[in-house]
C-alpha positions in Angstrom: -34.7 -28.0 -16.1 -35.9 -27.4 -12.7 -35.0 -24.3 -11.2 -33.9 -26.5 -7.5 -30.9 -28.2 -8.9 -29.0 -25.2 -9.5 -30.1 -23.5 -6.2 -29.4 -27.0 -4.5 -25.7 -26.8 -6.1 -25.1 -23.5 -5.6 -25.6 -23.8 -1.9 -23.6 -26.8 -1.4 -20.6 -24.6 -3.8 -21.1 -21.7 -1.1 -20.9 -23.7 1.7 -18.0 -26.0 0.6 -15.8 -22.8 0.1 -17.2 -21.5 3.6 -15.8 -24.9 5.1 -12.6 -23.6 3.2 -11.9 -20.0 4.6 -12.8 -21.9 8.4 -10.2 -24.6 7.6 -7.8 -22.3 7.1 -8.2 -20.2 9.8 -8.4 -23.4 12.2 -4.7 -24.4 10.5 -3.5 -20.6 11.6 -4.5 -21.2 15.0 -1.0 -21.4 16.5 0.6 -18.5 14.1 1.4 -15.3 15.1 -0.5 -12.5 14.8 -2.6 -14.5 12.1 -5.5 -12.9 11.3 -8.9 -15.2 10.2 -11.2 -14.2 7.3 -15.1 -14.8 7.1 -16.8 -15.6 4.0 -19.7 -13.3 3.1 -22.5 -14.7 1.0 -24.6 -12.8 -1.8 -28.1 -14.0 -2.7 -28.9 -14.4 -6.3 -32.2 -12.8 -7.6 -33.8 -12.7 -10.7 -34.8 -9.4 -12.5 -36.8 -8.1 -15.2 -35.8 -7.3 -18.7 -37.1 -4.1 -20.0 -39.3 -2.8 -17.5 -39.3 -1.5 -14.0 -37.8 -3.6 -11.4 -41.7 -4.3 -10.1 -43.2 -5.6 -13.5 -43.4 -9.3 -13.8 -42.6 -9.8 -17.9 -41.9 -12.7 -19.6 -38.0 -11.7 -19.9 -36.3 -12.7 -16.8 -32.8 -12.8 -16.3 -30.4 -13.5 -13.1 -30.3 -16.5 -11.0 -31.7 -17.7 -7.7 -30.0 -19.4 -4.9 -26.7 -17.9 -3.2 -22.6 -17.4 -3.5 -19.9 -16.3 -2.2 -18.3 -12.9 -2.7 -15.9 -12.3 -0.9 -13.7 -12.9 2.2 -13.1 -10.4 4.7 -10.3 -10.6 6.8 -10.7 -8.9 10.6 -7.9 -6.4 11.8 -8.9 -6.7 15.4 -6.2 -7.6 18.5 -5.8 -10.3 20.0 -4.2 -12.0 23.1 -0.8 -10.8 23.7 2.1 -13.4 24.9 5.2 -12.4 26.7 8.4 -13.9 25.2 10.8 -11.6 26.8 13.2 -11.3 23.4 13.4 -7.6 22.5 13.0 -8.2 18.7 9.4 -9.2 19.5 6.6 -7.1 19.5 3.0 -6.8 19.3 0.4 -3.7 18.0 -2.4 -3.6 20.3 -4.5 -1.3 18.2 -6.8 -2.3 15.3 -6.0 -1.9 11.8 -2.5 -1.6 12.5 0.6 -2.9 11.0 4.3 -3.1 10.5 5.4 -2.5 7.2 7.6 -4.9 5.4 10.4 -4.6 2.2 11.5 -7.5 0.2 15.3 -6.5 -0.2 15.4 -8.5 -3.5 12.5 -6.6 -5.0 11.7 -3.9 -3.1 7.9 -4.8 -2.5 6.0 -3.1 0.4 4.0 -5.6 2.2 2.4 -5.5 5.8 2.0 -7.8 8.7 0.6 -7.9 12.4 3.4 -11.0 13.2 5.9 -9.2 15.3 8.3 -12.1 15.5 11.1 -10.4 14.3 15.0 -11.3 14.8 18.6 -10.0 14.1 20.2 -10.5 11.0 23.9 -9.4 9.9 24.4 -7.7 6.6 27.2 -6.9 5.1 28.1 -3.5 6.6 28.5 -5.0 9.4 25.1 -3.8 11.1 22.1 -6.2 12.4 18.9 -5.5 10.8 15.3 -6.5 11.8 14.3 -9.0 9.4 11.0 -11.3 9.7 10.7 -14.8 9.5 11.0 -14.6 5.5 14.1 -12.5 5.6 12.3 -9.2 4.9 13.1 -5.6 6.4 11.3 -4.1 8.8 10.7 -0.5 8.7 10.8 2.1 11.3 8.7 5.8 11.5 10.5 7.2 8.4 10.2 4.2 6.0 14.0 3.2 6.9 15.5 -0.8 7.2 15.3 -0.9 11.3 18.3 -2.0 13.3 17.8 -4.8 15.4 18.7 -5.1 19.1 21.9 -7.0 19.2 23.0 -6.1 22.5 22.8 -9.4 23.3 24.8 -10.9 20.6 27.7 -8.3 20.8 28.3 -9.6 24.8 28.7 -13.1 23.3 30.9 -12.0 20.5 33.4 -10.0 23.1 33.3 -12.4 25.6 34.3 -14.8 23.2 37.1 -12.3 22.5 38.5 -12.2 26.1 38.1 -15.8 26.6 35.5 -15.1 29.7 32.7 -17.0 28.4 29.1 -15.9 28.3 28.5 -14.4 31.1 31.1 -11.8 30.5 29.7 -8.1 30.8 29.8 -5.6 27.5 30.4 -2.0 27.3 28.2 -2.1 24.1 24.7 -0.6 23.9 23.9 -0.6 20.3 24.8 2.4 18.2 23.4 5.8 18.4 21.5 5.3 15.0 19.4 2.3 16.3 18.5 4.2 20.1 17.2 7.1 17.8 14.5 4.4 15.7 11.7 3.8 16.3 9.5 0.5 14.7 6.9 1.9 12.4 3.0 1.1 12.8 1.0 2.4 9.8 -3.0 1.6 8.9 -4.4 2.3 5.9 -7.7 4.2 4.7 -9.4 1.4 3.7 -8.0 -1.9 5.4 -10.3 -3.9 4.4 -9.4 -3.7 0.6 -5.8 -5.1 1.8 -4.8 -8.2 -0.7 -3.8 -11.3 1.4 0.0 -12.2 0.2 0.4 -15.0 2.2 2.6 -15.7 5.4 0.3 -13.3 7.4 1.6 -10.8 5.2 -1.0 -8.1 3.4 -0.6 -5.4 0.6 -2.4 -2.7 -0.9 -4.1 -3.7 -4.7 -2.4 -2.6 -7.9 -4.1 0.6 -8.9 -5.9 1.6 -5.3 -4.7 4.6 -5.5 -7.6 6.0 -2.8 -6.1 3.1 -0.2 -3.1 5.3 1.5 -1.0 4.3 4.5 -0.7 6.8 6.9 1.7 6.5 9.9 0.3 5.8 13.4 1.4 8.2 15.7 0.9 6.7 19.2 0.1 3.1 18.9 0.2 0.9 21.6 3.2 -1.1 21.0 4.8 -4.0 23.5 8.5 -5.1 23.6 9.2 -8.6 24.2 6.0 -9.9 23.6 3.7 -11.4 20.7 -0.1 -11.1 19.4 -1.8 -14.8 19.4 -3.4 -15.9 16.4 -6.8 -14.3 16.3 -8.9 -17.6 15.6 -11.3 -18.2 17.9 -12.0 -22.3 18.1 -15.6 -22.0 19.5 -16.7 -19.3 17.1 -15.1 -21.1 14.3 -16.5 -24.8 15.2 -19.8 -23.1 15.6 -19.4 -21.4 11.8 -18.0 -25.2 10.9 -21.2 -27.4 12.2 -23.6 -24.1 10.3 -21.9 -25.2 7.3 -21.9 -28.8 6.9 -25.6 -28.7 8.0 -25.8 -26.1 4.8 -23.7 -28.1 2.6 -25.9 -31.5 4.1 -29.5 -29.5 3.1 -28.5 -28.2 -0.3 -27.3 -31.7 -1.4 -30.8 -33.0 -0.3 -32.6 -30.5 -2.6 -30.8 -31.8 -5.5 -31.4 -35.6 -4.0 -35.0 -34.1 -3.7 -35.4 -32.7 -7.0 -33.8 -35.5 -8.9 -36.5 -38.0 -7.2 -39.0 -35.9 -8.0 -38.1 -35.5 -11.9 -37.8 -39.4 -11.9 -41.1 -39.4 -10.7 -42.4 -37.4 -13.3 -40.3 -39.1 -16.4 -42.2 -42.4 -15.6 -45.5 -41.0 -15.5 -45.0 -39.6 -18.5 -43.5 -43.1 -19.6 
């Protein structure tokens, strides 16, 4: 069969999944510290069967046309926002992260979202917890302790029956003054295996992908990285690939009318 229907289909394939990895960053554009991916294409080529890669022989194998690979997913900082809660934050360098532990399974996972809050446990201490319920770990690899300065002056104001605005002795314990939130990168970011909910980890078995622990990174209290999407770039990327998706679905249209063509000739 002729050789155009399957590059024609293949390039409407490749662009349909581009038109994918852009929809989804477009639905990330109001998420925190959401971080968009960009699809990289491969071009198919046909080589030789025994012989050098020059010869033209009868044997061919391979294909033509093009696909996709993979995704890659860009580390880069983006536009902070000031939110003024102290269990925000936001990394302002690169390839930086805060590392994440399930407390039901213990998995390590890693994120750029910084929207963090208090949560009570059962020892009576107040934890930093994302979104998802998950710890958040400080310098050392240890469950942070949130700032709940804020909710102890409610809690004894309550107490002596002075309302809100009631003034606490209470600064946090000396344990929590002493952390500090943890920032790692890895050796090879961008082998890091999306896990969902802006969350990455490193892939079974990469044993040559290590975190290491970011000694001075810039780090802001109180304030949150933007999602990283950029609507102009990514509408521009959109209208590239419907016009793609719109030209490989006229070389099948193409080759179809021209094998018709040919089939009543022969008729």
């Amino acid at each position: 069969m002729n050789m155009s229907f399957y590059v024609g289909a293949l390039g409407a394939n490749a662009s349909q999944k581009k038109m994918d990895v852009i929809s989804n960053n477009l639905a990330n554009i109001n998420n925190n510290g959401f971080k968009p991916k960009n699809a990289i294409f491969s071009e198919l080529i046909n080589y030789n069967l025994n012989d050098s890669p020059e010869a033209k022989t009868e044997l061919q194998a391979g294909g033509a046309g093009t696909t996709v690979v993979r995704t890659n997913t860009e580390y880069g900082t983006a536009a902070f926002t000031t939110t003024g809660q102290p269990n925000d934050y936001a990394i302002g360098t690169s390839n930086a992260f805060f590392k994440l532990m399930d407390p039901k399974s213990g998995e390590i996972s890693y994120t750029r979202n910084g929207h963090f809050h208090a949560g009570e446990f059962p020892d009576g201490k107040f934890y930093l917890l994302t979104e998802s319920g998950k710890h958040v770990l400080d310098e050392k690899g240890e469950k942070m302790l949130a700032d709940d300065t804020a909710l102890k002056v409610i809690e004894e104001a309550a107490k002596a029956g002075e309302g809100s605005g009631a003034q606490s002795s209470t600064t946090g314990d000396t344990e929590e003054k002493k952390q500090k939130i943890g920032v790692y990168t890895m050796t090879y970011p961008s082998r890091l295996v999306s896990k969902g909910d802006n969350e990455f980890a490193i892939r079974a078995g990469d044993t040559k992908n290590v975190e290491s622990l970011v000694e001075k990174p810039v780090l802001e209290t109180g304030t949150l990285e933007a999602s990283g999407t950029d609507m102009a770039k990514e509408m521009t990327r959109l209208i590239e690939s419907q016009r793609a998706f719109t030209y490989a679905l006229k070389m099948v249209q193409t080759s179809d009318e021209v094998e018709g063509t040919i089939n009543q000739l022969r008729g």
